[in-house]
C-alpha positions, 0 to 999 in steps of 0.5 A: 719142903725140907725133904731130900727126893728127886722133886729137888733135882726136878726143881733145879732142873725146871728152874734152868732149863724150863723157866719153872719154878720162877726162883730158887727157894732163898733170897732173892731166888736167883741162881746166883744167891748166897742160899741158891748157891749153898743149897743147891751146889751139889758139885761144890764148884760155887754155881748151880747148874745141870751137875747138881742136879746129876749129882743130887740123883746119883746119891738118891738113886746109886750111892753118890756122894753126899752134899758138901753140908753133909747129910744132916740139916744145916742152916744156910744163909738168906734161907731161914726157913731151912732146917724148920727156921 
């Protein structure tokens, strides 16, 4: 929804552990796209997993370091609807 808040990590979260959302939001909506990776790789470490998640929580909620894109919206290959398309 282009809005960074904790429905994110739910999302993250929900995808590996609970099979729901079926897919990430770029691409072919794996864990392991290009966009998914780019998008959602908190812990800049090249894979999507439960740190991400943690990592994104703790900047919402206790002054945790902002994503490795920075804070502003950045285009991210294989997702052409983000930052408005």
């Amino acid at each position: 929804d282009q809005n960074l808040d904790i429905s994110d990590a739910v999302c993250v979260l929900g995808f590996l552990f609970l099979g729901g959302p079926e897919r990430l939001p770029c691409g072919d909506g794996s864990v392991s796209g290009a966009g998914n990776v780019s998008l959602a790789d908190w812990q800049p470490d090249g894979k999507v997993d439960l740190s991400d998640a943690v990592g994104l929580l703790q900047f919402l909620f206790s002054g945790g370091p902002p994503h490795p894109l920075g804070s502003e919206c950045t285009g991210i290959l294989e997702c052409p609807e983000a930052c408005g398309g």
